[in-house]
Each structure stands twice: as C-alpha cells, then as structure tokens.
C-alpha positions, 0 to 999 in steps of 0.5 A, spaced: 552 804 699 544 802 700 542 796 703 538 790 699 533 792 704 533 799 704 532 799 696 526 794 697 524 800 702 524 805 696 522 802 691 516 800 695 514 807 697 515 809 690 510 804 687 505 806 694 506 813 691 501 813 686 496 810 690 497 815 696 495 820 690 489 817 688 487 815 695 488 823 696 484 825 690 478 821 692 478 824 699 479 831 695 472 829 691 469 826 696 470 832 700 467 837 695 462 833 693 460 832 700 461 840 701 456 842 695 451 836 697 451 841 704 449 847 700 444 844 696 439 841 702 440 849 705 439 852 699 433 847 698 430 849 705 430 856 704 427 856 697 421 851 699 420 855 705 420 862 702 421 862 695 427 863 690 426 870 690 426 871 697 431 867 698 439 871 699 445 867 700 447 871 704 441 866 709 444 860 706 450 862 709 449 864 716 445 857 717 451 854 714 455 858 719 461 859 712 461 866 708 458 868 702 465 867 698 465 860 701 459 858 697 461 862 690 468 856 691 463 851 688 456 855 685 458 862 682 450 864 682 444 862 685 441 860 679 446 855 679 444 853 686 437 854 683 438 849 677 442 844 680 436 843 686 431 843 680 435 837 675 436 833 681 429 830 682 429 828 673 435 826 673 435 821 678 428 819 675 431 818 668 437 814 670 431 809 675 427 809 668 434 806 664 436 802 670 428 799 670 429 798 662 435 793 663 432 789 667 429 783 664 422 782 664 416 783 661 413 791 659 408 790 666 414 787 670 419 793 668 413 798 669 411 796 675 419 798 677 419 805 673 413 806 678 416 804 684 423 807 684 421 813 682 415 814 686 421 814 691 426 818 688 420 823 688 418 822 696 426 822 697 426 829 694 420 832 695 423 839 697 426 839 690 421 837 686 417 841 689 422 847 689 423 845 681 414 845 680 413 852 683 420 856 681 421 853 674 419 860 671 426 863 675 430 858 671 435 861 666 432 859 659 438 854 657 437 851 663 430 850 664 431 847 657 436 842 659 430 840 664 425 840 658 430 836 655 431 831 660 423 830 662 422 829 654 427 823 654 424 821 660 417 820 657 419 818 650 423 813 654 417 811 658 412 812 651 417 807 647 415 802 654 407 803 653 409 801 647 412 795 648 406 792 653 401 795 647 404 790 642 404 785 647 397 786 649 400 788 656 397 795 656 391 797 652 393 805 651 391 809 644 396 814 645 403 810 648 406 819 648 400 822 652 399 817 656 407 816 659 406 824 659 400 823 665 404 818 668 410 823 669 405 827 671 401 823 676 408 821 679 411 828 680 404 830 683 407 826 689 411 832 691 405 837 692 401 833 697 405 827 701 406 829 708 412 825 712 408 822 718 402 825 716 396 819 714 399 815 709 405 812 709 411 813 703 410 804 703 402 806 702 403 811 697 409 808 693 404 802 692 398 806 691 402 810 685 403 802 682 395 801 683 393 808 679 398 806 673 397 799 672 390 802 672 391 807 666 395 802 662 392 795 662 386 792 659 379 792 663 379 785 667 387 785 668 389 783 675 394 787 677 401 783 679 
C-alpha cells in the first residue's frame, strides 16, 4: 500500500508535469528561433557583400559549418531567406511606430519617438535594409507585395500622425501623405551611407535624423525640443 508521503510524491510530479512540458517546449522554440536567427545574420552577410544572385546556400553553409538540408529544416528556398532578411527592417519599424503612438504625448512628442527608434532600428539592421533597397527586384511578387504592404501602413500611420500635429498647429505640412513618404525615406537612407566606427556616431546620426525631421514638419521660427 503506498504511503502518505509517496502519494504526495506523485501527485507532486504529476501537477510538475505539465510544467516540465512547457518548459521543454520553450527551450525547443527557443532553440529554433535562435538556429533560424544564425542563418539570417550568414545569409544576410553574404547577400550584403556579393549580392543574392551570386550568393548559393551551399556558401551559407560552409561558413555556418551545417549541410544545405540543415538550412532546408527551417527555410525551404532562398528567396525565403530573402524575404524573411528583407520584412525585418519594415517590420520592426512599423511595431516602434505603433508603440510611439501609444505613448501619450503631443504629435511632436511621439514624432520625436518614431524618429528616434527607428533611426535605430535602421542602424541596428543596416545590412538588412540594405540588402532589401538593393535586392527588392529579386523578391517573389506576393512578397514584395506584403513588404509594399506593410511600408503602406507605416506611412499611412505616420501620415495620420502629421495629420494630427497639423490640426494642432505642431506641424505646418500641406501634404501629411507625401510629406511621411519623405521622412520614410530620409530614415531609410540611413542604411546606405552610416559607416560603424567611421566619422559620426550612430548617437550623432540618430539625433541629426530628429533635427532634419523636426525641420520638415514644424513651422518657420519653432524651436526644436
């Protein structure tokens, strides 16, 4: 007959048991995420330097010392890598736009915000971006759709914005659209020139980015915060 302490024993590890799955399930994603991260930053390298085209997985796998059907396990083609190298820098943007906007504040608050992080994001990921300004032409059309997509929703979002510190009298802009289509722009330029170690700072650049932006938007004589 079992004892009173067995059975407690037991019933311990059976309500431990769940939580012993979950624990091994995370590890498992964690794993994987973590794998599929490794294969981005190679792939990412090799597509900055040489270009997608020349670019064969066979060379992202030597450097990554795995077989080719080790990166087929999580990407099934390279223009999946492609993709998945070329949403990251709109993606990350578009969710420091969204977080910016949540924060309370006035439109030249939250701008100053928009500007900031995702002049970092865009420094962080410059070999992405990069990648993604000179190899869009290479994507699948569904995918650089969804990347047009997901660039339209950003502007739109930081056009509505503009909009806001228009009514407000933040901003003096005739066109809130175009006007956040030449801010995306300006950002996103960051990627092509910014050197790591070379004359200015990523600090220097992130808050030259805010000066040029404040300068776009807000009326002649506004004193820049």
């Amino acid at each position: 007959m079992q004892t009173a302490a067995a059975l407690a024993t037991d019933i311990a590890d059976l309500m431990d048991k769940p939580k012993k799955k979950r624990a091994a399930s995370q590890l498992k994603d964690e794993i994987t995420a973590y794998k599929r991260r490794r294969i981005l930053e190679e792939a990412s390298h090799f597509f900055f330097l040489n270009g997608y085209e020349a670019t064969t997985l066979d060379s992202v796998a030597e450097q990554l010392n795995v077989t080719k059907p080790f990166i087929y396990s999580y990407y099934k083609n390279k223009g999946e890598l492609l993709y998945e190298i070329c949403q990251t820098g709109i993606q990350l943007s578009l969710t420091a736009l969204e977080e910016a906007l949540s924060v309370e504040g006035t439109a030249s608050e939250q701008l100053k915000i928009v500007v900031e992080r995702v002049a970092r994001i865009i420094i962080e990921n410059q070999r992405y971006v990069t990648v993604y300004l000179r190899e869009e032409k290479c994507l699948l059309p569904e995918d650089a759709r969804r990347i047009r997509d997901l660039r339209h929703t950003f502007d739109t979002k930081l056009a509505a914005l503009l909009e806001k510190g228009k009514r407000t009298g933040e901003f003096d802009v005739t066109h809130p659209s175009r006007t956040a289509i030449w801010v995306s722009g300006l950002l996103s330029w960051i990627a092509l020139w910014y050197h790591e170690g070379g004359r200015w700072s990523a600090t220097e650049v992130v808050m030259d980015a805010i000066t040029m932006v404040q300068k776009m938007v807000q009326p002649a004589g506004a004193a820049h915060g």
